[in-house]
C-alpha positions as CSV (number, residue, x, y, z in Angstrom):
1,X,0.0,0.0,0.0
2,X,1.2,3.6,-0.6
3,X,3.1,5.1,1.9
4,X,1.0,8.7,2.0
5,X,-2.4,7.7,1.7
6,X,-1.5,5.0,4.5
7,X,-0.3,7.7,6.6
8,X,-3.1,9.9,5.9
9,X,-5.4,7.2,7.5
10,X,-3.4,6.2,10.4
11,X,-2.8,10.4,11.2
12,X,-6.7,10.9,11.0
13,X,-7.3,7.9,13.1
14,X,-5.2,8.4,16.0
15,X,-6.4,12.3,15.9
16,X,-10.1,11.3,16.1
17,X,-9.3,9.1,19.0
18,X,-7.5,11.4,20.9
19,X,-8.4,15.1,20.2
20,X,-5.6,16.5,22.6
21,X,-3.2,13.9,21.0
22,X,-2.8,16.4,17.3
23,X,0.9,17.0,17.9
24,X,4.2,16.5,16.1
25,X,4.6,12.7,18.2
26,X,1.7,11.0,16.4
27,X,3.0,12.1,12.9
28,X,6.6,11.0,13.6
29,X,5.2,7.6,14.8
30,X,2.9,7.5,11.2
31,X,5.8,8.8,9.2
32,X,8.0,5.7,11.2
33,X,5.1,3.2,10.5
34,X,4.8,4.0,6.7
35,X,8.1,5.0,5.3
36,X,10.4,1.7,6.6
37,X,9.5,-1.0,4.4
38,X,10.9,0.5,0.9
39,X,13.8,0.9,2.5
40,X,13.7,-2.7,4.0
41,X,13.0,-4.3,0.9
42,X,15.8,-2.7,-1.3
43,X,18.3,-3.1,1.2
44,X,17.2,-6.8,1.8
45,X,16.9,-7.8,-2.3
46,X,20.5,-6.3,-2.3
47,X,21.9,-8.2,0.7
48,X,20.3,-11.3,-1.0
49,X,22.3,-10.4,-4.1
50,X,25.5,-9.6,-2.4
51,X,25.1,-12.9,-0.7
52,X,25.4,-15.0,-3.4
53,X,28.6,-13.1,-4.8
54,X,31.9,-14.7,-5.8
55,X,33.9,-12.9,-3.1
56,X,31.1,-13.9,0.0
57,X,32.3,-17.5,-1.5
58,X,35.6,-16.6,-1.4
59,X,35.3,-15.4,2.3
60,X,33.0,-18.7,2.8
61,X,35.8,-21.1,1.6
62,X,38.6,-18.9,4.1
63,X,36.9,-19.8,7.0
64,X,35.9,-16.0,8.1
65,X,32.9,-15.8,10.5
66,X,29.7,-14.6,9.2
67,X,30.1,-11.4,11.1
68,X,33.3,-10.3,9.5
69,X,31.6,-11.2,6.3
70,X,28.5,-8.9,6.9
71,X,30.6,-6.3,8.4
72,X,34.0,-6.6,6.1
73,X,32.4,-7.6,2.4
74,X,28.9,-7.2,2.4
75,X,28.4,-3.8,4.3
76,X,30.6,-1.4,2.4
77,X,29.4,-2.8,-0.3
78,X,25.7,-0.8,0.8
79,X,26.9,1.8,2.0
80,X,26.2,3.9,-0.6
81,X,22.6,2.2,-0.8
82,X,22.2,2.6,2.8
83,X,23.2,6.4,2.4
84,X,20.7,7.0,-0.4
85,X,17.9,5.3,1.1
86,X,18.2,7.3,4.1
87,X,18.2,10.4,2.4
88,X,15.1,8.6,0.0
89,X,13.8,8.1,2.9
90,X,14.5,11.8,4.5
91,X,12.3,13.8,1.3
92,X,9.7,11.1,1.6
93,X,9.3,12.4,5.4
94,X,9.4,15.9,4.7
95,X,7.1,15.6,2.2
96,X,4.1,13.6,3.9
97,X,4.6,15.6,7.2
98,X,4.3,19.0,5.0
99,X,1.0,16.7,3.2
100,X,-0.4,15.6,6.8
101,X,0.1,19.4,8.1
102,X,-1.8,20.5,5.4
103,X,-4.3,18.6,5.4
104,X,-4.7,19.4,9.1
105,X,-4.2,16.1,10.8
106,X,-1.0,18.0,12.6
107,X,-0.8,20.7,15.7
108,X,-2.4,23.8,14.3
109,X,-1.2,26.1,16.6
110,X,2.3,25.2,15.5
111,X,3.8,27.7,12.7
112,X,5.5,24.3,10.4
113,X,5.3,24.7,6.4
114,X,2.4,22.7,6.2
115,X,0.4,24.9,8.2
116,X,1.5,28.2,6.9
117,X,0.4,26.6,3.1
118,X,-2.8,25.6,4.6
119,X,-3.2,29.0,5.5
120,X,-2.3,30.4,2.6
121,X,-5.2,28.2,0.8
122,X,-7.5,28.7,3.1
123,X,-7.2,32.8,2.7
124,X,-7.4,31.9,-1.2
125,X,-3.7,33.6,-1.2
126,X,-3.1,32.3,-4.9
127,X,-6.8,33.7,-6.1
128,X,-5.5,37.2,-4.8
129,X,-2.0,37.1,-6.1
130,X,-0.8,37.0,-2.6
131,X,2.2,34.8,-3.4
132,X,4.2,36.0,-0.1
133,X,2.1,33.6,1.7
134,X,2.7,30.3,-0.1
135,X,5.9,30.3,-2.1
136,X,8.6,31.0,0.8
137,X,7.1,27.7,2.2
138,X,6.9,25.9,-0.9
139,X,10.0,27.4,-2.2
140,X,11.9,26.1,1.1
141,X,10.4,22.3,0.6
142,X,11.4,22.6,-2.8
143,X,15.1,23.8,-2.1
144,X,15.2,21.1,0.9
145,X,14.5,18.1,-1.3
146,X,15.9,19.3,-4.3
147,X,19.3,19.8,-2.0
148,X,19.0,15.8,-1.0
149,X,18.4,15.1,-4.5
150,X,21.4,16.7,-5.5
151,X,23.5,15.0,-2.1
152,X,21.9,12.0,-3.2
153,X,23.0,11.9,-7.0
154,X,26.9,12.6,-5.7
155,X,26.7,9.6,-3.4
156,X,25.4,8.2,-6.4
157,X,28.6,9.1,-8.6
158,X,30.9,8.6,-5.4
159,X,29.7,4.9,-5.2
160,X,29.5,3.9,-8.7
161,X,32.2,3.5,-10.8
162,X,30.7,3.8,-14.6
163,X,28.9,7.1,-13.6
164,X,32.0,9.1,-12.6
165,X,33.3,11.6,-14.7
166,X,36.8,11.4,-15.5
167,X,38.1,15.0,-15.8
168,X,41.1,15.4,-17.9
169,X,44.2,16.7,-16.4
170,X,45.0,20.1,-17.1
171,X,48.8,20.2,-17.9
172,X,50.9,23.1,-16.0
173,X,53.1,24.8,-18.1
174,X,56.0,26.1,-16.3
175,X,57.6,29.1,-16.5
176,X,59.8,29.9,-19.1
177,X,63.4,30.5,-18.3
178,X,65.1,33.8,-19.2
179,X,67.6,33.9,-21.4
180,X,70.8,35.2,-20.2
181,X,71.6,38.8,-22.5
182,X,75.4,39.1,-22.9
């Protein structure tokens, strides 16, 4: 099931049984319940794969224990899908807390972007060209996952060989020398 509409549900839920309970603890627990288990299963199919690899064999055949071969050859072999996960993981967050907020299954006495778009729609801001009121708040989700995007696709070049760039050394010339004048 999708992650957001699951979390709408559960935030709704645990607000209607508990009027006083709207705060920013019942969406962390929501966002904790819906947003592990892509996470888990990419990070589990790649274990899986690693598993089965020639150099696990290899370590196998040596006689290493199985924790130096989780934490020696299999492990920094996901770091790099550990790393983007968690930041996958870190815009999908942001994003369904700034949805939840908005939608008003949040605090609303609390000033969070959600709540100040909310606000903005509800004073029809956009129908009266007032765009102070929605696009700081928009513009800052916008920068803040576009940023782990960004952080994201440079672990992404870090980690993987074929998409590096090689960059072509630029050649220093050196100074010429002076020619003695007689």
């Amino acid at each position: 099931m999708p992650g957001l509409p699951l979390a709408i549900v559960l935030a709704s839920l645990a607000s209607n049984a508990d009027a006083a309970n709207k705060n920013e603890f019942v969406i962390a627990v929501v966002l904790i319940f819906t947003s592990w288990s892509y996470g888990a299963r990419v990070l589990r199919a790649q274990t899986l794969s690693l598993k089965e690899r020639e150099f696990v064999a290899a370590a196998r055949a040596t006689g290493e224990t199985q924790l130096r071969i989780i934490f020696a050859e299999i492990l920094p072999n996901e770091i790099a899908l550990v790393a983007s996960t968690f930041i996958g993981t870190f815009v999908f967050a942001v994003g369904s807390e700034v949805a939840l907020e908005f939608l008003g299954l949040g605090d609303p006495s609390q000033v969070t972007w959600g709540t100040i778009l909310y606000s903005a729609q509800s004073n029809t801001a956009l129908l009266y060209g007032k765009w102070w009121e929605f696009v700081p708040a928009g513009l800052c989700v916008a920068l803040l996952c576009a940023g782990l995007a960004f952080i994201n696709f440079g672990i992404d070049e870090l980690a993987n060989p074929r998409l590096r760039v090689e960059r072509p050394l630029r050649r220093r010339s050196l100074p010429a020398k002076k020619k003695a004048v007689a």
